[in-house]
C-alpha positions as CSV (number, residue, x, y, z in Angstrom):
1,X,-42.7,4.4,-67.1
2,X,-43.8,3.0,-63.5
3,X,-43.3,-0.5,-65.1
4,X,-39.7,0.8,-66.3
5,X,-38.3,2.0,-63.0
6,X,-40.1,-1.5,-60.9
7,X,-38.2,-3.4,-63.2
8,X,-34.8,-1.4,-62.7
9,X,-35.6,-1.2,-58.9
10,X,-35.7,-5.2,-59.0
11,X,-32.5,-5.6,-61.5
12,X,-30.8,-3.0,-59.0
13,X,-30.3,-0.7,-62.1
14,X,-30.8,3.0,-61.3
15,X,-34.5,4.3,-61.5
16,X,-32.9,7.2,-64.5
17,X,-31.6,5.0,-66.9
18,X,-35.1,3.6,-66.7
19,X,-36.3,6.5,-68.5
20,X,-34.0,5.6,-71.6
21,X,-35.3,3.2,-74.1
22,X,-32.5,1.6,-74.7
23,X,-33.1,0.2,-70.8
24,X,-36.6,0.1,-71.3
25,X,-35.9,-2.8,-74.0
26,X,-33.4,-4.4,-71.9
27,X,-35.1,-5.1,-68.9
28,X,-37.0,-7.7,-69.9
29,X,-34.0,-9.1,-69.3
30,X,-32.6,-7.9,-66.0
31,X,-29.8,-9.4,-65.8
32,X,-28.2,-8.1,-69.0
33,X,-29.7,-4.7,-68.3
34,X,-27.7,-4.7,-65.0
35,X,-24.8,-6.0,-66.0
36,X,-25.0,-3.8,-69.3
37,X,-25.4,-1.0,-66.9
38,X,-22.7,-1.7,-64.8
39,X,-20.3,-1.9,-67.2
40,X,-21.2,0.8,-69.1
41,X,-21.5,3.0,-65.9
42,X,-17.6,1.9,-64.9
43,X,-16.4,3.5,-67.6
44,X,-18.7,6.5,-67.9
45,X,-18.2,7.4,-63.8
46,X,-15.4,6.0,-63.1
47,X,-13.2,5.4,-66.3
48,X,-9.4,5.9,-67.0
49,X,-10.2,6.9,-70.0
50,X,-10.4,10.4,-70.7
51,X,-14.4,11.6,-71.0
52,X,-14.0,13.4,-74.5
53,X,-11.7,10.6,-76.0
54,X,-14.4,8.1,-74.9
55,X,-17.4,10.2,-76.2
56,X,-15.5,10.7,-79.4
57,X,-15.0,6.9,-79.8
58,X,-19.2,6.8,-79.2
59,X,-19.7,9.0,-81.6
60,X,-17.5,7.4,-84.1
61,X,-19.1,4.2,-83.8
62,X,-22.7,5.4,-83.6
63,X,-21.7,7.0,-87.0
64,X,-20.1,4.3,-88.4
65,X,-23.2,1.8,-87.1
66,X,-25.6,3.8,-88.3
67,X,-26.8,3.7,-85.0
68,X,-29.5,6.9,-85.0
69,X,-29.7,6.4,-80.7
70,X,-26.1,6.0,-79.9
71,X,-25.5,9.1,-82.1
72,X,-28.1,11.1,-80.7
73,X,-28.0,10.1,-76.9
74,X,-23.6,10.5,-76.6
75,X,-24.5,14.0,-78.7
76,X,-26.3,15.1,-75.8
77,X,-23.6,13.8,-73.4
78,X,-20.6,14.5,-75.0
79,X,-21.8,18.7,-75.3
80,X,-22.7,18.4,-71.5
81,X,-18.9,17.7,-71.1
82,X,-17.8,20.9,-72.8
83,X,-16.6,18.5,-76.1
84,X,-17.4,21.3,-79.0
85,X,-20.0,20.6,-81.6
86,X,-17.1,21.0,-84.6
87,X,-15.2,17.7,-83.0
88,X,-18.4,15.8,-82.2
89,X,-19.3,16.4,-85.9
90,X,-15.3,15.9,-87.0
91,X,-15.6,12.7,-86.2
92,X,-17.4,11.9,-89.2
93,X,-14.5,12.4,-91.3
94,X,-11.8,12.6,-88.8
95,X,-8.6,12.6,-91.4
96,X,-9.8,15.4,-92.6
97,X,-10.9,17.6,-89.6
98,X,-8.6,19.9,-88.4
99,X,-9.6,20.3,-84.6
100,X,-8.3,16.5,-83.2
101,X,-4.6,16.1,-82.1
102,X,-2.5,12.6,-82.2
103,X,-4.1,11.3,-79.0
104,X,-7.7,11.7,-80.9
105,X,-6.5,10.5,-84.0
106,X,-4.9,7.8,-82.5
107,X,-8.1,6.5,-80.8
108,X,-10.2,7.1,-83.4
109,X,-8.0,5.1,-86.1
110,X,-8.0,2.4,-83.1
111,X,-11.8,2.5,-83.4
112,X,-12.1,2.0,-86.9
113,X,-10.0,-0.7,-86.8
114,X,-11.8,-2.5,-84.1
115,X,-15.7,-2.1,-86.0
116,X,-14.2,-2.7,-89.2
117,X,-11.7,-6.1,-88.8
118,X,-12.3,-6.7,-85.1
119,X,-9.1,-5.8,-83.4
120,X,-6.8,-2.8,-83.3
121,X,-4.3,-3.1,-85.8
122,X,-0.5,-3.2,-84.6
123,X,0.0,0.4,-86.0
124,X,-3.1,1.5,-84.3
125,X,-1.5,0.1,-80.8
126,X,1.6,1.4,-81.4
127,X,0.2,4.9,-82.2
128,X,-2.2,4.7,-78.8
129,X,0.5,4.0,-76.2
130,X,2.2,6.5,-77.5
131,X,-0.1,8.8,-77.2
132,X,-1.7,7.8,-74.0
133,X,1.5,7.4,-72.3
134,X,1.4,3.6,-72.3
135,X,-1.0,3.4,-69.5
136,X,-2.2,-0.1,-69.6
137,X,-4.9,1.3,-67.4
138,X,-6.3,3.3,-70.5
139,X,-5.6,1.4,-73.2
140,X,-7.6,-1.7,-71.3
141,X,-10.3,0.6,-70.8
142,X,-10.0,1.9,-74.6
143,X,-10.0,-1.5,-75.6
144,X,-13.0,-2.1,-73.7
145,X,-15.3,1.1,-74.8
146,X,-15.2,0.2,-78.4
147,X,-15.9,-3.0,-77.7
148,X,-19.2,-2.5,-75.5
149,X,-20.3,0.8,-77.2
150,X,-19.8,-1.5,-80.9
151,X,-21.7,-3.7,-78.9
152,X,-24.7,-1.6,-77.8
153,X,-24.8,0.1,-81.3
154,X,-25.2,-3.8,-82.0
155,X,-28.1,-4.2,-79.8
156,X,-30.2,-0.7,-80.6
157,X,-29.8,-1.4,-84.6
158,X,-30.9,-4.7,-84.2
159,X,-33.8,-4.4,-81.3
160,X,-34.8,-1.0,-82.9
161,X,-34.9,0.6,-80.5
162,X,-36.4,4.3,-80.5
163,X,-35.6,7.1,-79.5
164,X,-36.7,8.9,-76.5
165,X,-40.1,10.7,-76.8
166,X,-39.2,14.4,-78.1
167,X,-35.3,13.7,-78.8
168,X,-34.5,14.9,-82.7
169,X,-32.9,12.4,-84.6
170,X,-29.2,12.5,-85.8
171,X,-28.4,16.3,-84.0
172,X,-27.6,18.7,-84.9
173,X,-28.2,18.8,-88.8
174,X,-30.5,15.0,-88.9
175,X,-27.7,14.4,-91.3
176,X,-27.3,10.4,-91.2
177,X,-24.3,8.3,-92.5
């Protein structure tokens, strides 16, 4: 671990995300860890983006990915910010659960889109400035999160990368895709 946070003190990432693995991996190459970071960070901190539409979105691609980490790690963060276990497990099947609204469906269908062809789809668009009030602010920032968090599921599946010491895989029923 003191290896970990020398290396994110020297790629100016912060000494925390040092203890994930997912950063552990990265930093032996600092530069993407810190850019990685930074991006990610932007939209976690500081985002436009609504914090339980993006964690939805993370947990619809760590379930679509198969991604085990990203699952696990945006469970933990998604219930710190108050988004109810029966959404973060809708998201599964999100036709058919009754608890999202148009602005989650929206998002999510924009979600699927992009891990399955690539792009949203013009419906898809259509459907999330509606529903996001056609603040390009948002829907560049939407854009965005399904790209890098499709990108990161990306990187965990294929660096294998573990989970944390202690963390129980695929909360809260280790029920996989």
């Amino acid at each position: 671990m003191a290896e970990a946070k020398a290396a994110a003190d020297e790629a100016g990432v912060p000494d925390y995300m040092a203890e994930l693995s997912i950063f552990q991996v990265l930093l032996h190459h600092p530069v993407l860890a810190r850019t990685l970071n930074d991006l990610l960070a932007s939209m976690l901190w500081h985002g436009a983006l609504g914090s339980r539409l993006r964690e939805l979105v993370i947990m619809r691609i760590g379930w679509l990915t198969g991604c085990d980490y990203e699952w696990t790690q945006h469970w933990r963060v998604a219930s710190g910010l108050g988004v109810p276990p029966d959404d973060l497990l809708g998201v599964r099947d999100w036709r058919a659960h009754q608890g999202f609204g148009a602005a989650e469906r929206a998002v999510l269908a924009a979600t699927d889109d992009v891990v399955r062809d690539g792009a949203v789809s013009v419906a898809s668009w259509a459907d999330c400035e509606r529903e996001l009030g056609g603040d390009r602010t948002v829907l560049i920032e939407l854009v965005t999160a399904i790209g890098a968090w499709r990108m990161v599921a990306s990187i965990l599946n294929s660096l294998n990368v573990p989970l944390e010491d202690g963390v129980a895989s695929w909360p809260p029923d280790g029920r996989s895709p």
